[in-house]
N, C-alpha and C positions, 0 to 999 in steps of 0.2 A: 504494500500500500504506500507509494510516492507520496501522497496527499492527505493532509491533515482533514477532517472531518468534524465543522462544528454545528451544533444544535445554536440556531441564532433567532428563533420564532418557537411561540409554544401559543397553540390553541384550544383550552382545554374549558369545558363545561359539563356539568355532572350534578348529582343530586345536591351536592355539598353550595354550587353556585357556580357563577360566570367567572372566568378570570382565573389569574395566578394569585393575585392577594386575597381572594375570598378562600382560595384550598390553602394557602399557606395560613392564614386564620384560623382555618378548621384544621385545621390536621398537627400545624405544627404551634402554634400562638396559644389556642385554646388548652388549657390544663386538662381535660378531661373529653377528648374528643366524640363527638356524639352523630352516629350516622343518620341521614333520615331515609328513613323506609315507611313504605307503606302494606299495611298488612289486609286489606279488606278488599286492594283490587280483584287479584283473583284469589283465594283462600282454599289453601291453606300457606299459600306459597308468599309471602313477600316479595318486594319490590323496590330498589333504589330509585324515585321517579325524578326524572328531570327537572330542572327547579321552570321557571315559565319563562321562556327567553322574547325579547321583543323581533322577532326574525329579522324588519322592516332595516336594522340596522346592517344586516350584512348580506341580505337578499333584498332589497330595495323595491322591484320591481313584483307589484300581486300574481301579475301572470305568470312571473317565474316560480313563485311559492303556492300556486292553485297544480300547477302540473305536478310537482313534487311529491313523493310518500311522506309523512313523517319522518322516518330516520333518514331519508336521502336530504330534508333540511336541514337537519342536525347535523350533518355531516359537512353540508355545502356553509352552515353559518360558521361552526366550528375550524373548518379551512381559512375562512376570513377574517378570521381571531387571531391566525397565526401569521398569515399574510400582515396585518395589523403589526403585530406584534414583533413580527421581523422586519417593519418598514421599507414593505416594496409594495405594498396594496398600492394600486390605482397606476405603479409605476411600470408604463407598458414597454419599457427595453429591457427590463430585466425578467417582466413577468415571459415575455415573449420564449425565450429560454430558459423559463422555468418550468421541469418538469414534477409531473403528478403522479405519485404512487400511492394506490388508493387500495385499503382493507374495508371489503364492505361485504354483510350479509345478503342474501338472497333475498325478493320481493316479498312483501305482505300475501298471504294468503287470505280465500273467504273464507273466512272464520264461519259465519251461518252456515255454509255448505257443509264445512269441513265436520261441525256440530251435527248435522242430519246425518250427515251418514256414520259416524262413531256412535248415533243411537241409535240408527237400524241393523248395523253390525251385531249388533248385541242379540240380536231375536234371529236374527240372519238363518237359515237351515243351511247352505253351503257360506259362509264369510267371505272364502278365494273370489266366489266367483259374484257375488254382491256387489265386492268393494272393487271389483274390475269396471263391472258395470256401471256403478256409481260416480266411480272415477271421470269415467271415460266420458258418460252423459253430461255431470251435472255442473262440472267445471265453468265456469263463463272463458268466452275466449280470449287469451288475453297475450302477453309475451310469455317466452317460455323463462321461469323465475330468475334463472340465474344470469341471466342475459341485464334485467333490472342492475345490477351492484355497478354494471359501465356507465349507468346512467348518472351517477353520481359523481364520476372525473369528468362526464361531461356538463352534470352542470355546475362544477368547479368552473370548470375552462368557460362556460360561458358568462357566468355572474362575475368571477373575478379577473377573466382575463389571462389567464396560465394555458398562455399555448404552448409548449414544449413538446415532448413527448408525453402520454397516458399508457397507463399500465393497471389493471386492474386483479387485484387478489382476492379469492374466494376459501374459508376454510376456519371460522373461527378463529382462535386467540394464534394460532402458528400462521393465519394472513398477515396478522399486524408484523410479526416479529420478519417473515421473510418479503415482507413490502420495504420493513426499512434497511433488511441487511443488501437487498437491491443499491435502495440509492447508495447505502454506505459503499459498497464494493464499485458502483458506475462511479463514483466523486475518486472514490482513493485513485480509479484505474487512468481519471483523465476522462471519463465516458460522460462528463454532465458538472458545470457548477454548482448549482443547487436545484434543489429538490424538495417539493411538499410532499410530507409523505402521511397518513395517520389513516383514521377510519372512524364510522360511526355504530353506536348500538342503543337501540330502544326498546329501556324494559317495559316499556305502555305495549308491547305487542303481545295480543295472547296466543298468537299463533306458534311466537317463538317459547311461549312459556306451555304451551301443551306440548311441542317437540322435545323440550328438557325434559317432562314430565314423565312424558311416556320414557324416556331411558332412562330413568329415577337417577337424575342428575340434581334435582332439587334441593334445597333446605325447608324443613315443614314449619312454622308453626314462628316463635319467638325470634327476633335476630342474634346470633351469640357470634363473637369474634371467631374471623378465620379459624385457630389453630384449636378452640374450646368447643368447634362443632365435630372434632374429630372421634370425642372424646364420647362424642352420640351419634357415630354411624357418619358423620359427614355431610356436605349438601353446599350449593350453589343458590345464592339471590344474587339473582339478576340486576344490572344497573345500568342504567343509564348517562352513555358519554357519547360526548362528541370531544374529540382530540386528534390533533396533528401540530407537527412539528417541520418547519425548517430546515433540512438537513446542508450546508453551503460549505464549499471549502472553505480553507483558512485563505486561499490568497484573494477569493474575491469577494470574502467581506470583508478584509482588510482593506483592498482599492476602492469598497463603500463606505469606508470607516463604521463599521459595525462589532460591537463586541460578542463574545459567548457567550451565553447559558454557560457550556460544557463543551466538552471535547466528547467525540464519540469514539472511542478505541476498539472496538470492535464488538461484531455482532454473529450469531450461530444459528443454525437452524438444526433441526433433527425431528424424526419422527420414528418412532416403535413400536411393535407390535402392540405396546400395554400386556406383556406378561408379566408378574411380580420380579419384582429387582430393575425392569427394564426403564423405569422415568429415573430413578437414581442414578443407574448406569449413562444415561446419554446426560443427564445436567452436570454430573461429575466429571464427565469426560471435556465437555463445555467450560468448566469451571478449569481444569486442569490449564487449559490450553490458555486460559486467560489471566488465572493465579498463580502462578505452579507454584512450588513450595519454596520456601525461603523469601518467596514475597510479603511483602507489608500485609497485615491484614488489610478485608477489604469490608465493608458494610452492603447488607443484602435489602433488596426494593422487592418483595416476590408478590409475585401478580399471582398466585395461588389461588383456585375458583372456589375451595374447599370439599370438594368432590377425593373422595377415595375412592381405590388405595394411591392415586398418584399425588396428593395433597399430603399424606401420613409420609411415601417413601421421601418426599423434598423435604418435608419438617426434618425425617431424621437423619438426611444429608447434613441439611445446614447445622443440626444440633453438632454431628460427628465433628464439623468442620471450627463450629465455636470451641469445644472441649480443646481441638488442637494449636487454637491460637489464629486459626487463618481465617475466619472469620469474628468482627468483633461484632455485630448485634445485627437483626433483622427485625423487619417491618411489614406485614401483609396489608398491601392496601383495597383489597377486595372488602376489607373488613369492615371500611366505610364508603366506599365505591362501586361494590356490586361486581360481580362479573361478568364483561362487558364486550365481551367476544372479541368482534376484530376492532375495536376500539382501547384493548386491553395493551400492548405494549405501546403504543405512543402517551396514551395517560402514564403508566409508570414512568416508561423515560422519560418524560415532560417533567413528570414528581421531581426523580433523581436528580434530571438536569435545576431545575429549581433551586434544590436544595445546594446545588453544588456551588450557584452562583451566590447565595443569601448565606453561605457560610452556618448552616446547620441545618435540624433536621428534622423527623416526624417523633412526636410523641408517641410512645407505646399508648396498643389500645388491644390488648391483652389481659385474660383475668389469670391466665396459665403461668404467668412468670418467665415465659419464650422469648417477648422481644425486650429486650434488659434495654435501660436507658446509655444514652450513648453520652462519656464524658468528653470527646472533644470532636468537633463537626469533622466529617469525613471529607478527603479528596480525592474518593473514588469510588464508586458506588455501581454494585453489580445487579444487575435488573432482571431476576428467574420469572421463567413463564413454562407451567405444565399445563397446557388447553386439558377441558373436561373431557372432551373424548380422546383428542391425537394431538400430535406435536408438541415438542420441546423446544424451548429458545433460550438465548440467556445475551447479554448485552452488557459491555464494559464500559463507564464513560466518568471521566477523569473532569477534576476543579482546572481553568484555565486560569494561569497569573494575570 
C-alpha cells in the first residue's frame, strides 16, 4: 500500500441522534449511557428506531424523497452528512471524481402479502406447493429486490452530485466491511482519490425483522447489553443507521488542506462456514496480521450483533487476548446502536475514527464487568465485525498527529 488512507468525512445518524457531537454525548460525555429502543413496534422483538430527521436538509428536492424507500433516504441523507462533513458537498471538481461504495440491503417487501400467505401456510395440506403458488400469483410486479440497493448510489450520485465510479454491495454486516476495504485497497493502489463509502439500515422495517425472526437471530423481550445477552441464549435488536464515511488519501487532502478523523491502516474481509471455533479462527487470524505480538496493545470497537455462538467465540477471543496484554479494553457498540447490517462497519469506524481525533473514548455500558474502563485514550483502535449469519471483518485505524 504506497498511499496513506484517511477517514476525512463521517456521516453518521442513529437512534442515539444526528451528528458526531450528539453520539459523542451519548456514548462517551454521558456517565451512564442509555440506548433508546423501542419495545411495542413489533413484540416481542425491540427496536433501535431512528431519531426523526428533517430529510429537506440533504434531499432538498420532494420529488427526489416521494420516489425513494425509507432506508434508500436514510442512506442518500446520511451520504450528505459526510459529504458535509468532509467539505466537498456542492463542490462539483472534486465530487466529479468522487467515487461511491455503497452497502445496502435488498428492497422492502409487501408485508400484507407476505402476512397472507404465512397464514395460509399454516392450514396449507401440501405447504411446497401452496407457497409456490402463492409466490408466484400474489407478488405485485415490481423490480427484482436486489437490483433496488443500486438504486441508492444512484441516488447519491444524483442529489449530491458524486459522479465517479459506483459500486454496489449486497450481504449484511460483511457488505459494509468489504465496501470499505474496496476503497481502502483502490486509494493505497493509486486506483481513486477518494471515496464515499458506508451504507444504510432500517429497523422500522418488518419485513426485515420477520427474516431475522424466522432464523431466530433475535433478542426477545427487555434490552440487556451486548455481552449480558449471552448469558440468556443471545439475540440481535435491530437498529437503525445511516453512516458513511470519506475515505481520501493523504496527499489530496493535504492539497485541500483538510485534516483526519484517522488514519485507516488496514482493512480484512473473511467469510466461514460458521462451524464452532471457525469466527474465532478467521478474526484471530485478522487480528494477527494487524497486531502481531510484541505490538502495543490495541483497544477493540466490536460491532458484535449478539447472536451466538459467533458473538460468545469473539467475546472469548478478545477476553484471551486482554488476559495477555494485547488487548487493553473493548467496547460493543451494538449495545446502544442496534444491529444495523450493512450500515454496521462505517458507524463503528466512524465511532473509532471519532474517538481517535477527540483524544478519548466510549464509556463502558456493560453490567458483566467485560469492557473495563480505559485509563488513557487510545491511538489505535481495532474495529471486529462477526455478521449474524456470515462474514468476518476487522479494521485497523490509527490517531493522526
Amino acid at each position: 500500500m504506497a498511499r496513506e488512507v484517511w477517514i476525512t468525512g463521517i456521516g453518521l445518524t442513529s437512534s442515539l441522534g444526528e451528528g458526531l457531537d450528539a453520539h459523542w454525548a451519548a456514548m462517551a460525555e454521558t456517565e451512564n449511557p442509555k440506548p433508546n429502543v423501542d419495545l411495542a413496534f413489533v413484540p416481542p422483538f425491540g427496536i433501535h428506531p431512528m431519531v426523526p430527521l428533517d430529510l429537506d436538509k440533504q434531499i432538498p428536492k420532494k420529488s427526489d424523497q416521494r420516489q425513494m424507500e425509507a432506508w434508500q433516504r436514510l442512506g442518500t441523507y446520511a451520504a450528505g452528512l459526510a459529504l458535509d462533513d468532509a467539505g466537498i458537498a456542492g463542490n462539483l471538481d472534486i465530487l466529479s471524481h468522487t467515487h461511491a461504495v455503497v452497502a445496502a440491503d435488498g428492497g422492502e417487501r409487501d408485508v400484507p402479502t407476505d402476512t397472507a400467505i404465512l397464514e395460509g401456510l399454516r392450514s396449507a395440506p401440501t405447504p411446497s406447493s401452496y407457497l409456490n403458488e402463492h409466490l408466484s400469483n400474489d407478488l405485485r410486479p415490481t423490480l427484482f429486490l436486489a437490483q433496488l440497493p443500486n438504486l441508492v448510489a444512484g441516488n447519491i450520485s444524483i442529489v449530491h452530485k458524486v459522479t465517479g465510479s459506483s459500486r454496489t454491495f449486497m450481504g449484511e454486516e460483511i457488505a459494509g466491511v468489504s465496501a470499505a476495504e474496496v476503497a481502502w485497497r483502490r486509494i493505497g493502489a493509486g486506483q481513486g482519490d477518494i471515496f464515499l463509502v458506508g451504507g444504510a439500515c432500517l429497523a422500522e422495517r418488518k419485513d426485515s425483522i420477520l427474516n431475522c425472526a424466522l432464523g431466530g437471530a433475535l433478542w426477545a423481550g427487555e434490552h440487556l447489553p451486548i455481552w449480558e445477552r449471552l448469558e440468556k441464549g443471545g439475540g440481535a435488536m435491530l437498529g437503525s443507521v445511516g453512516a458513511f464515511l470519506v475515505l481520501e488519501a493523504r496527499e489530496h487532502a493535504e492539497a485541500r488542506g483538510r485534516k483526519p478523523y484517522a488514519r485507516l491502516l488496514d482493512v480484512q474481509t473473511d467469510q466461514s462456514r460458521r462451524r464452532p471455533g471457525d469466527v474465532a479462527a478467521k478474526l484471530s487470524r485478522q487480528f494477527e496480521r494487524m497486531a502481531p505480538k510484541g505490538s502495543a496493545p490495541v483497544t477493540v470497537l466490536s460491532a458484535a450483533t449478539g447472536v451466538s455462538p459467533a458473538t460468545r467465540e469473539e467475546r472469548d477471543l478478545v477476553a484471551g487476548l486482554i488476559a495477555a496484554g494485547r488487548v487493553d479494553t473493548v467496547r460493543a457498540t451494538a449495545s446502544l446502536l442496534g444491529a444495523s447490517t450493512t450500515a454496521t462497519f462505517s458507524a463503528t469506524a466512524g465511532l473509532a475514527a471519532l474517538a481517535l481525533s477527540r483524544r478519548g473514548f466510549y464509556r463502558p455500558f456493560d453490567v458483566t464487568g467485560f469492557e473495563a474502563p480505559l485509563a488513557e485514550a487510545p491511538d489505535r483502535i481495532m474495529v471486529t465485525i462477526a455478521g449474524m449469519w456470515r462474514g468476518e471483518g476487522t479494521a485497523l485505524l490509527a490517531a493522526v498527529d
